[in-house]
SEVEXBA-624104 format. One record per residue: residue in one letter; x negated, y negated, z negated of N, C-alpha, C in turn. Coordinates in steps of 0.1 Angstrom, whole numbers, padded with zeros to 4 digits, always signed. Example, Ala and Ser with C-alpha at 12.3 -4.5 7.8 and 13.67 -1.06 7.14 Angstrom:
<nodes>
A-0132+0057-0078-0123+0045-0078-0132+0033-0078 S-0128+0022-0071-0137+0011-0071-0129+0000-0079 
</nodes>
This chain:
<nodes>
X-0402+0152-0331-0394+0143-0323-0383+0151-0317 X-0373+0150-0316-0361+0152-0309-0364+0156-0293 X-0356+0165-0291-0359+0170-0279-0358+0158-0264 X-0364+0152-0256-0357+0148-0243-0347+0153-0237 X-0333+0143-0241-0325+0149-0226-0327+0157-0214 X-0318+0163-0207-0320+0169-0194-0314+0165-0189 X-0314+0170-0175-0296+0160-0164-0289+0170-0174 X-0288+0184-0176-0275+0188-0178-0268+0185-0192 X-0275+0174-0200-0269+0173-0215-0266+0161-0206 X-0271+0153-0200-0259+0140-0198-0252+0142-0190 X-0253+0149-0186-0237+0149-0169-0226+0152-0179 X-0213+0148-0171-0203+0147-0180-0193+0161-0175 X-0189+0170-0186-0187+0183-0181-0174+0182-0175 X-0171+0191-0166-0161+0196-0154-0153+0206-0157 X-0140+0207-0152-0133+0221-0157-0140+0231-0151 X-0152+0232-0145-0159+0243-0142-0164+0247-0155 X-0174+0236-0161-0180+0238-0174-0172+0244-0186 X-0156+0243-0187-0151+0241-0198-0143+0254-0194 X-0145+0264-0178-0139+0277-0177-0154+0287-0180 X-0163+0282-0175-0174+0293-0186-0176+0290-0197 X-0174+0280-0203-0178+0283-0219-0164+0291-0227 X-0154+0289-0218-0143+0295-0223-0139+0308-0220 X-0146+0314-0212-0148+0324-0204-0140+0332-0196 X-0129+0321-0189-0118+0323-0181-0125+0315-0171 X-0108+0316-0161-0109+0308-0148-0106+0296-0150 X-0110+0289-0133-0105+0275-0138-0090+0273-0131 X-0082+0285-0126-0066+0278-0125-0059+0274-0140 X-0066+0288-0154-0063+0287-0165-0070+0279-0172 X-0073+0266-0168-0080+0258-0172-0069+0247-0167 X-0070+0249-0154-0060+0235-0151-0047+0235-0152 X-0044+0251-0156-0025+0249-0163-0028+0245-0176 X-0036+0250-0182-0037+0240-0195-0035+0229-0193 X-0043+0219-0186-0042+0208-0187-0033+0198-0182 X-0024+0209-0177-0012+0208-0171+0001+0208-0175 X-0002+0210-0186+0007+0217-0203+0016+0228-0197 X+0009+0234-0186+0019+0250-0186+0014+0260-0196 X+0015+0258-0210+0013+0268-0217+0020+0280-0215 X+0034+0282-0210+0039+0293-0216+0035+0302-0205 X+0025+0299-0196+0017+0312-0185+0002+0317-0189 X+0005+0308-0203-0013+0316-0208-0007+0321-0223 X-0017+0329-0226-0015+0336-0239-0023+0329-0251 X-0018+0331-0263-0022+0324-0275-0035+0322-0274 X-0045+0333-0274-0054+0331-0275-0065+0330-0263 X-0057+0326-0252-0061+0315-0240-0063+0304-0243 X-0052+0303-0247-0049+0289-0251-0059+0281-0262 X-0063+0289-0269-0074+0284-0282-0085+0288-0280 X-0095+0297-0270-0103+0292-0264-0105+0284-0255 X-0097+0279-0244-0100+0264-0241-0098+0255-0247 X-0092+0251-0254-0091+0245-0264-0104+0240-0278 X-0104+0249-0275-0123+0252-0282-0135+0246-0274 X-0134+0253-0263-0141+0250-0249-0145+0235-0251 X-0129+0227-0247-0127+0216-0241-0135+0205-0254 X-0136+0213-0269-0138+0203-0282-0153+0205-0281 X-0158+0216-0276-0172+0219-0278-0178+0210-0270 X-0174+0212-0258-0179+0200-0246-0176+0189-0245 X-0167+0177-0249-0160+0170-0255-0160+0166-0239 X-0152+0175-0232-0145+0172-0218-0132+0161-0218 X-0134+0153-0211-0122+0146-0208-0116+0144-0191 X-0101+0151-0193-0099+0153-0181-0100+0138-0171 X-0101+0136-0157-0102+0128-0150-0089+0126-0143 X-0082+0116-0153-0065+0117-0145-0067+0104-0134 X-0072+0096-0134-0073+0094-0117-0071+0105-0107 X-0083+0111-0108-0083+0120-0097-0071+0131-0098 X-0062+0132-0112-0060+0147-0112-0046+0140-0102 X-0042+0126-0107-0030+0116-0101-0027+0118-0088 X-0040+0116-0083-0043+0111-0069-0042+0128-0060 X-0046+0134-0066-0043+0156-0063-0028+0154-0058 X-0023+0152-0071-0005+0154-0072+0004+0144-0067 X-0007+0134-0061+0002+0122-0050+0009+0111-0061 X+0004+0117-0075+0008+0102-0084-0006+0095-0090 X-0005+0086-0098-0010+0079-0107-0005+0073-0120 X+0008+0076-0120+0018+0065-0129+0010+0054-0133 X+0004+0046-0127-0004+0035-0127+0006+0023-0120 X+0012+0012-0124+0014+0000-0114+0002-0014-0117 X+0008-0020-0106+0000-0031-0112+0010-0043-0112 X+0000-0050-0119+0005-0067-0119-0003-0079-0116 X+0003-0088-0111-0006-0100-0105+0002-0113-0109 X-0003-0117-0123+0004-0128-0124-0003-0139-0124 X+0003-0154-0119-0008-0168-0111-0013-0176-0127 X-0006-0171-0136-0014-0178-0146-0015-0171-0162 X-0024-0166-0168-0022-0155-0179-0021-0167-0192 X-0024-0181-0191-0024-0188-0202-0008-0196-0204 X-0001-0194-0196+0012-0199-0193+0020-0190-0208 X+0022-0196-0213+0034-0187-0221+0043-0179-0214 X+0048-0184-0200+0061-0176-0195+0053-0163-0190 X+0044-0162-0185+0039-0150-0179+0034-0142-0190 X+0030-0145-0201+0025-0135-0212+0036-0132-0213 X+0045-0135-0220+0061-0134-0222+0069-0124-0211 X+0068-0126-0201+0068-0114-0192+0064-0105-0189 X+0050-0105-0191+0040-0093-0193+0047-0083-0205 X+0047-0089-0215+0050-0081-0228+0063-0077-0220 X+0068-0081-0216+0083-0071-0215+0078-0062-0197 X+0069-0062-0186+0066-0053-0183+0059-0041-0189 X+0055-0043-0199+0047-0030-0208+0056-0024-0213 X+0063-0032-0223+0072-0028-0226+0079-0008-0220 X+0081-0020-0207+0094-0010-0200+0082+0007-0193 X+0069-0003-0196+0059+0009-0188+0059+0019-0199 X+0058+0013-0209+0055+0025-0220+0066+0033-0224 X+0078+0031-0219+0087+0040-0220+0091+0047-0209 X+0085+0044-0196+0089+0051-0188+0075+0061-0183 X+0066+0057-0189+0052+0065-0193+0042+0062-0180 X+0042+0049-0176+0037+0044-0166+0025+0033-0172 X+0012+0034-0169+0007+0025-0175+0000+0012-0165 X+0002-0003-0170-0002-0013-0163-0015-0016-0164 X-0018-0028-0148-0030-0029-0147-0029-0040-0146 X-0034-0051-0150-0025-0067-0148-0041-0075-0147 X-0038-0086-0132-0048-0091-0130-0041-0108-0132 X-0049-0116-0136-0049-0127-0138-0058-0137-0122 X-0045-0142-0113-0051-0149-0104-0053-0165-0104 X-0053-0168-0120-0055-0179-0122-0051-0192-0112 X-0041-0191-0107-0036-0205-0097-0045-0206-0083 X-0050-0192-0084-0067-0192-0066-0058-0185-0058 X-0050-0190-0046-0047-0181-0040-0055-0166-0034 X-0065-0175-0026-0079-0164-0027-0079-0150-0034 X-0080-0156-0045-0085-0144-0058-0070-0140-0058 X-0056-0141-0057-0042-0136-0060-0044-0123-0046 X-0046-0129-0036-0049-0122-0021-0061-0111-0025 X-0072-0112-0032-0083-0104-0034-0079-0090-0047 X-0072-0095-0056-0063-0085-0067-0053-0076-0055 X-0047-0083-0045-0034-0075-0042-0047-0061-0038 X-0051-0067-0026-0063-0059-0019-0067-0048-0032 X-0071-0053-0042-0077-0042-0051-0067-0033-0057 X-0055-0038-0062-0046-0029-0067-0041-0018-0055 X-0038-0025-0046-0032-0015-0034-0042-0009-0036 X-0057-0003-0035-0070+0002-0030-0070+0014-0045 X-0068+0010-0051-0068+0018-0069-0056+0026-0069 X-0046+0025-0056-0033+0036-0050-0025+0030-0065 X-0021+0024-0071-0010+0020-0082+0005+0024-0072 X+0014+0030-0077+0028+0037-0075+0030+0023-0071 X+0033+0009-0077+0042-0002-0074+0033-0014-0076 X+0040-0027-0072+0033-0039-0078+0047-0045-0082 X+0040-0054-0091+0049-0065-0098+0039-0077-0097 X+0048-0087-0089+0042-0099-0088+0048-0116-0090 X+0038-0121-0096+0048-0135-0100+0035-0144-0091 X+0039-0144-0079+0028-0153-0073+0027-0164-0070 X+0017-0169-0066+0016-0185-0068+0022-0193-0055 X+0021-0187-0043+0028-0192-0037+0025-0187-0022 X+0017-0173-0022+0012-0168-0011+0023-0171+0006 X+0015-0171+0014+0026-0170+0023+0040-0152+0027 X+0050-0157+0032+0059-0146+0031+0050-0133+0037 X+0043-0137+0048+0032-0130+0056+0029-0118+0049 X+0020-0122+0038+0009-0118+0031+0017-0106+0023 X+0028-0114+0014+0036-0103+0010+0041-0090+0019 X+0046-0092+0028+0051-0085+0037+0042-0074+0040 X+0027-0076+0044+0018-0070+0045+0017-0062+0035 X+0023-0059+0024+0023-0051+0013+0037-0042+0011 X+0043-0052+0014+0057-0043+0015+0059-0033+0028 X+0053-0035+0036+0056-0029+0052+0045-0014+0053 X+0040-0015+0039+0030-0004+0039+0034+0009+0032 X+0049+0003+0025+0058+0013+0018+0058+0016+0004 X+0046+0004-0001+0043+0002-0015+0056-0006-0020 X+0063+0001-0034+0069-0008-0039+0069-0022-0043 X+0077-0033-0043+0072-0043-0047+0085-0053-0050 X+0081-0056-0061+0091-0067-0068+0082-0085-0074 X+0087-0091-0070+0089-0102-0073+0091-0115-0086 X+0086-0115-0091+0090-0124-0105+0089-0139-0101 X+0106-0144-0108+0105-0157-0104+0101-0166-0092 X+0107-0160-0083+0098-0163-0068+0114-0161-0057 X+0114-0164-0048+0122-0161-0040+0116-0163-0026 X+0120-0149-0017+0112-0148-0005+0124-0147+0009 X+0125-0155+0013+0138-0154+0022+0135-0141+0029 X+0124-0144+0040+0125-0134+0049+0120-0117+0045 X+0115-0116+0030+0110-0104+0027+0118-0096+0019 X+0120-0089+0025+0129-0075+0019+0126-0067+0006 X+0126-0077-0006+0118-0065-0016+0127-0073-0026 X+0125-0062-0038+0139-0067-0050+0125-0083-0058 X+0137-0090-0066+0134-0099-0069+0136-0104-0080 X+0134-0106-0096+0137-0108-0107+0132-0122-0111 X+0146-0127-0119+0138-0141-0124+0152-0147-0130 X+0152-0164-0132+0159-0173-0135+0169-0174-0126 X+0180-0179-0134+0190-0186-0120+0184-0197-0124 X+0177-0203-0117+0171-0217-0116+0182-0226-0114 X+0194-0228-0102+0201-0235-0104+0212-0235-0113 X+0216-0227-0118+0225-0224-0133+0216-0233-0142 X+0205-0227-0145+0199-0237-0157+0195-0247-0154 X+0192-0255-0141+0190-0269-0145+0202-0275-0141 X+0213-0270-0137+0222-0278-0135+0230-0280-0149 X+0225-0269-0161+0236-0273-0172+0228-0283-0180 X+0215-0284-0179+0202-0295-0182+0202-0308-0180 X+0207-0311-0170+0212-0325-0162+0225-0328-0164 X+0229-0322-0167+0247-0324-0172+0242-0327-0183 X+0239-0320-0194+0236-0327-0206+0230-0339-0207 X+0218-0339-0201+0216-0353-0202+0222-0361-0198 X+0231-0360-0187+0244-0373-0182+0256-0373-0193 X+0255-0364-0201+0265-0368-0212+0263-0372-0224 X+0254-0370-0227+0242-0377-0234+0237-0397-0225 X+0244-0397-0219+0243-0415-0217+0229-0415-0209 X+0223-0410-0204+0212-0411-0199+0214-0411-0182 X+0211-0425-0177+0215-0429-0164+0202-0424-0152 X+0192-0426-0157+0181-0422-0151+0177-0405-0156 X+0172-0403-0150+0162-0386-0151+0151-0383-0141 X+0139-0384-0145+0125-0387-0139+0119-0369-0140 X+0118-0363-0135+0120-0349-0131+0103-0347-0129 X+0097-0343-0141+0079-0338-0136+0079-0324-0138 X+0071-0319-0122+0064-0309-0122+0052-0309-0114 X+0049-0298-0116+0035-0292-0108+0040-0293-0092 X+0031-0292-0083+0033-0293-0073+0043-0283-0065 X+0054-0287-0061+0065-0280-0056+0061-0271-0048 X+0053-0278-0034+0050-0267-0020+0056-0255-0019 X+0056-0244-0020+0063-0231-0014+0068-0221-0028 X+0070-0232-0038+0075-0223-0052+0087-0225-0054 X+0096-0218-0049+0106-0218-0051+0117-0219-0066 X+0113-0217-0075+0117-0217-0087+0117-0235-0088 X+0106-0240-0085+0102-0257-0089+0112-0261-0079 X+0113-0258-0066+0124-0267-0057+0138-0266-0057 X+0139-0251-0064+0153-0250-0068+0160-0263-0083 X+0148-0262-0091+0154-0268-0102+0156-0285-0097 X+0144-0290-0088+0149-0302-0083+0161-0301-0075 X+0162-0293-0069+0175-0295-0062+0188-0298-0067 X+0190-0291-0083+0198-0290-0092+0202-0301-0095 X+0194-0306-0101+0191-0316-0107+0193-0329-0095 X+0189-0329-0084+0195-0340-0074+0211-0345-0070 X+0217-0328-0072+0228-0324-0066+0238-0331-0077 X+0235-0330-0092+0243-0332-0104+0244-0349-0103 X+0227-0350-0098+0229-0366-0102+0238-0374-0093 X+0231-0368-0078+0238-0376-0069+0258-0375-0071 X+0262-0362-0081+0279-0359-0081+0281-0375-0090 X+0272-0380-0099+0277-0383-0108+0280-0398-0102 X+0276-0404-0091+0277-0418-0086+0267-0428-0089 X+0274-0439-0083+0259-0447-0075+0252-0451-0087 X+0256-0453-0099+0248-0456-0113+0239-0448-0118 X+0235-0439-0115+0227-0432-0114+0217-0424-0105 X+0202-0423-0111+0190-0419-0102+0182-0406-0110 X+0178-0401-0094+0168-0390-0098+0153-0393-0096 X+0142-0391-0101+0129-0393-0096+0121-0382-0098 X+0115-0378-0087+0105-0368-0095+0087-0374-0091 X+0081-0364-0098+0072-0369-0097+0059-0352-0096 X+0050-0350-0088+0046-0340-0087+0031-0343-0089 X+0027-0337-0104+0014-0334-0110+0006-0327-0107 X-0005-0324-0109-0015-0313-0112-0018-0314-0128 X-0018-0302-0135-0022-0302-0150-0028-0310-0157 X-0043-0307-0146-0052-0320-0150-0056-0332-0146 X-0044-0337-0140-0042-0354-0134-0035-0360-0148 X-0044-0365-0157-0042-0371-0169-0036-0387-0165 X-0047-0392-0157-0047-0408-0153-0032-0402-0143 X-0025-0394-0137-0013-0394-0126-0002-0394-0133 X-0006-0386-0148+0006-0384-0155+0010-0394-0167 X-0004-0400-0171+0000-0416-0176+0006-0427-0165 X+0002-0425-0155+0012-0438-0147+0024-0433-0144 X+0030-0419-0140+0041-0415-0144+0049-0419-0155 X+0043-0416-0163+0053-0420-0178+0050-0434-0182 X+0044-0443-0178+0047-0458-0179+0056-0462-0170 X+0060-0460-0156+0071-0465-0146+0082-0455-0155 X+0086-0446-0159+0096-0438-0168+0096-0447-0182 X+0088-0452-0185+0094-0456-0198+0097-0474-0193 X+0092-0474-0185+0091-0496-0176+0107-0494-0175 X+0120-0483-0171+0127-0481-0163+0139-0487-0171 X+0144-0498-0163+0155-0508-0171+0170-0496-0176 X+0173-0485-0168+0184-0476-0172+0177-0468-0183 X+0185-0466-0190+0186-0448-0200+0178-0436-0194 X+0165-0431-0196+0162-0426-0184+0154-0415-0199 X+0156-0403-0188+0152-0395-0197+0144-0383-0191 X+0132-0378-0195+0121-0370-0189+0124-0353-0182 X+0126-0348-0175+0127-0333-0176+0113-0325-0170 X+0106-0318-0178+0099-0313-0177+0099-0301-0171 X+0093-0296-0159+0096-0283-0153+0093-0269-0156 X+0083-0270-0165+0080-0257-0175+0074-0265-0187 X+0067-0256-0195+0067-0257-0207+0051-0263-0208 X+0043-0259-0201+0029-0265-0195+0031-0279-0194 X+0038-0281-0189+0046-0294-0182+0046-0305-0195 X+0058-0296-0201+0065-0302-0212+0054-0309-0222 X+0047-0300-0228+0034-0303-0238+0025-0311-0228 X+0024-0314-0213+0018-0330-0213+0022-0336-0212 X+0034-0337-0212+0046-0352-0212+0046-0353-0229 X+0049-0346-0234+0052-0349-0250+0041-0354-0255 X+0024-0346-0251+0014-0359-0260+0009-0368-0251 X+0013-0371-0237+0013-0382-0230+0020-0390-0237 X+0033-0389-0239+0041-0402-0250+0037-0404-0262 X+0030-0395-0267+0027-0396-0283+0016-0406-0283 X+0007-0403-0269-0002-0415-0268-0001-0427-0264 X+0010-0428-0264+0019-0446-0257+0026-0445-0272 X+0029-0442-0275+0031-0449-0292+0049-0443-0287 X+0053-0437-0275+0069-0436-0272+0073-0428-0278 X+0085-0433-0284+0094-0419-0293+0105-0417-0288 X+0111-0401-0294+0125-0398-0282+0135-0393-0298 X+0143-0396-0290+0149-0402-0278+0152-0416-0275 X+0150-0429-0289+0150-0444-0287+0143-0445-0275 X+0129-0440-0272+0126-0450-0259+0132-0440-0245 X+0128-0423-0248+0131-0422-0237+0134-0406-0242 X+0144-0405-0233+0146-0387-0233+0136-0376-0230 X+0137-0362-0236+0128-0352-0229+0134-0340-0232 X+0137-0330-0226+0137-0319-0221+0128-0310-0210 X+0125-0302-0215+0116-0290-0207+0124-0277-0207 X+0118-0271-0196+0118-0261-0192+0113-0249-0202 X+0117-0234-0206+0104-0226-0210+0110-0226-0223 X+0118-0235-0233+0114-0238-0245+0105-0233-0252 X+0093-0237-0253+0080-0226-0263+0084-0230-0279 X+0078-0225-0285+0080-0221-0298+0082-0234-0309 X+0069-0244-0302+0063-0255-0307+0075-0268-0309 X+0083-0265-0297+0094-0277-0293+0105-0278-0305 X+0110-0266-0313+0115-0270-0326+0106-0277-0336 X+0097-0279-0335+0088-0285-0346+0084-0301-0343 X+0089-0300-0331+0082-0315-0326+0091-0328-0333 X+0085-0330-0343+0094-0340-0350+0112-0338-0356 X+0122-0342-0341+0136-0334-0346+0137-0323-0332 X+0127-0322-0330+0129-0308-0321+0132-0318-0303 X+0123-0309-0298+0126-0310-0279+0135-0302-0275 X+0148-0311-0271+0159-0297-0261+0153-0290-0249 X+0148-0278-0248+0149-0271-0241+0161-0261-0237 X+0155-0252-0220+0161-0241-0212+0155-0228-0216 X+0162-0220-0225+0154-0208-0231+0153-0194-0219 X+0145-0195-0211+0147-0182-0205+0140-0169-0211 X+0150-0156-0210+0150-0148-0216+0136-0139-0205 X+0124-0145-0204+0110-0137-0203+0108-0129-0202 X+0112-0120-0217+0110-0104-0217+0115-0094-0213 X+0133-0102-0211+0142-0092-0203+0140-0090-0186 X+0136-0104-0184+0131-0106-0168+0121-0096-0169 X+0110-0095-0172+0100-0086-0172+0102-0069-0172 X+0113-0070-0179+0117-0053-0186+0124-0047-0170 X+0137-0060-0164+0143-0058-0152+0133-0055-0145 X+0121-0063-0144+0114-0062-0132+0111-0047-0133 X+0103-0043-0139+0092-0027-0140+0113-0015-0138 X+0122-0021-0145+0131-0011-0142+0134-0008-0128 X+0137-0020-0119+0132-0021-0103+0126-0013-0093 X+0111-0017-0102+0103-0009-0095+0105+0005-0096 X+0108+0011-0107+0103+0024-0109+0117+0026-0104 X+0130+0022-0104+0136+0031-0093+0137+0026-0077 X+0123+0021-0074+0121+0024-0062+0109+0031-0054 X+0102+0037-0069+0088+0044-0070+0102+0060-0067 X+0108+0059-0074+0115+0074-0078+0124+0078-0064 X+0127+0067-0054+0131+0069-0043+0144+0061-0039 X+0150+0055-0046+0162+0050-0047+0157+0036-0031 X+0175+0038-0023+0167+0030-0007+0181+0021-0008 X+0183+0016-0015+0195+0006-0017+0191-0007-0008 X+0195-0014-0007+0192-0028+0003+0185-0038-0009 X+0175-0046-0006+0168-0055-0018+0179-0061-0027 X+0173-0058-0040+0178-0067-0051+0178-0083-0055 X+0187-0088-0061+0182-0102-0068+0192-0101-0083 X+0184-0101-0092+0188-0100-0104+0181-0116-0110 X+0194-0124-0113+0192-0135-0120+0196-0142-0132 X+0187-0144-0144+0194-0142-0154+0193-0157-0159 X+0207-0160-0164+0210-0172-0167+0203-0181-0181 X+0202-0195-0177+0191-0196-0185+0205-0206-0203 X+0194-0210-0211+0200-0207-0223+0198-0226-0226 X+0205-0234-0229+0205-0246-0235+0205-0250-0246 X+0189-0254-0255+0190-0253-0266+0188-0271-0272 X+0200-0275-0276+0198-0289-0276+0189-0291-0294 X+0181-0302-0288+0173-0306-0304+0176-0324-0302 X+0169-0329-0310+0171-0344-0314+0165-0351-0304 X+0157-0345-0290+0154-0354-0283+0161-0358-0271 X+0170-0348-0274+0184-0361-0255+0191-0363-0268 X+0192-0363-0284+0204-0367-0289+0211-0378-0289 X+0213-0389-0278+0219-0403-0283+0231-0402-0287 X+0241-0391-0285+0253-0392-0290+0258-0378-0298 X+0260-0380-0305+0268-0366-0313+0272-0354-0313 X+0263-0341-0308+0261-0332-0305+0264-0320-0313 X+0274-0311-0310+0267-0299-0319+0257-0288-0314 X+0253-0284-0316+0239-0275-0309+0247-0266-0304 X+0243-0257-0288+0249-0250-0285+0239-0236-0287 
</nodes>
């Protein structure tokens, strides 16, 4: 039979362990691992090296992080990980982490404020250099509480009046204002405006605003409507789109993200409605799927990955010390027309 374990075959070895089997010290253990090679000699160097294979030591860079007052660790807290726009962002904060040799820690707070408030608590607690957050709609309070502690922190798609921290996202009113223009030149008198519930999300109140401001320029023949969902109000979002399609003007759907969009589009699909004969649609997000939808959904293409890339560039020169006054970097969104606002003769922009 094979020998029983002891504590000392399972404990997991230490640079104490790995300076006697090597039969040095342990400062020459931890300039190794510190890649000061050129203060050990060759054959320093290849017995710990030996050492470290024989005992299959793995150093503990938490702790070695947390010695030297770093971690290159940030974190991320984004309010929904099934959203296309937040994966999409995500990939371009990694992105920018893995080149600047910072690695992410990304919590998913699923739309719970609770649980968004219980991640910050844990990332701050795990000492991460910075946060990057796209939150769901915490109070300014709460943020602040995080910024006032001297932790970096940036913002995705969010705007915080009273809080002093840099900020990355959409020009929300650039892109829905060139969205509503289209559709008013496109003949479409009415525009019935669905999203998720506005309350303290700034991105969603901006685009209604947009959108109020264009319609109301355009005169009294024309109206705005919105209408404010939850995902899974199926029965809210069918009586929505029957008063939208009942509506005696030209009336045409705008969707506030792309979540959005995909229940408006097989909400109509299940009313037998086609677009743009019965009714217009445009979303927000353009996802992938919206060129395929029959002659294509015009969507607002925002550039996701670059937002993402800006964000982590932000942070990390405010990890590195840089004390400039808060940022706002906003990047304009992109108008991709398809066959569904086409009533009149377009060329694609």
């Amino acid at each position: 039979m094979p020998p029983t374990p002891n504590a000392d075959t399972l404990r997991t070895p230490t640079i104490t362990d790995v300076a006697r089997e090597a039969k040095v010290g342990k400062t020459s253990v931890s300039r190794y691992l510190n890649g000061e090679f050129d203060s050990l000699s060759d054959a320093l160097r290849l017995r710990i090296q030996q050492a470290i294979s024989t005992l299959g030591f793995r150093p503990n860079q938490m702790a070695r992080g947390l010695k030297r007052g770093r971690t290159r660790m940030v974190g991320m807290v984004v309010a929904d990980i099934s959203n296309p726009y937040s994966v999409e962002v995500m990939r371009g904060v990694e992105a920018a982490c893995q080149k600047q040799g910072f690695m992410l820690m990304v919590c998913n707070s699923d739309n719970q404020l609770e649980l968004e408030k219980r991640y910050l608590d844990l990332l701050t607690n795990y000492r991460v250099e910075g946060l990057v957050i796209n939150p769901i709609g915490l109070p300014e309070e709460d943020l602040a509480s995080i910024s006032n502690t001297g932790l970096p922190l940036v913002i995705i798609d969010r705007r915080a009046v009273r809080l002093q921290c840099d900020m990355v996202g959409l020009d929300n009113l650039q892109a829905a204002t060139l969205a509503t223009q289209h559709l008013l030149q496109q003949g479409f008198q009415s525009i019935h405006f669905f999203t998720e519930p506005i309350g303290q999300i700034s991105s969603r109140s901006e685009r209604e605003q947009a959108l109020r401001q264009v319609v109301a320029a355009a005169g009294k023949g024309y109206s705005a409507t919105t209408s404010e969902l939850d995902m899974e109000d199926t029965a809210g979002l069918a009586r929505a789109l029957q008063k939208a399609l009942k509506s005696k003007k030209r009336t045409a759907i705008f969707a506030g993200n792309g979540r959005m969009l995909l229940n408006v589009a097989l909400g109509l699909q299940q009313l037998g409605a086609r677009w743009p004969e019965d009714i217009g649609l445009l979303g927000f997000d353009d996802p992938s799927w919206a060129a395929l939808a029959g002659s294509g959904i015009t969507g607002i293409r925002q550039p996701t990955f670059e937002i993402g890339q800006a964000a982590l560039d932000f942070l990390v020169q405010r990890i590195d010390g840089i004390a400039s006054p808060a940022r706002m970097q906003a990047f304009p969104g992109e108008l991709k027309i398809r066959g569904s606002t086409l009533l009149k003769s377009v060329t694609e922009a």
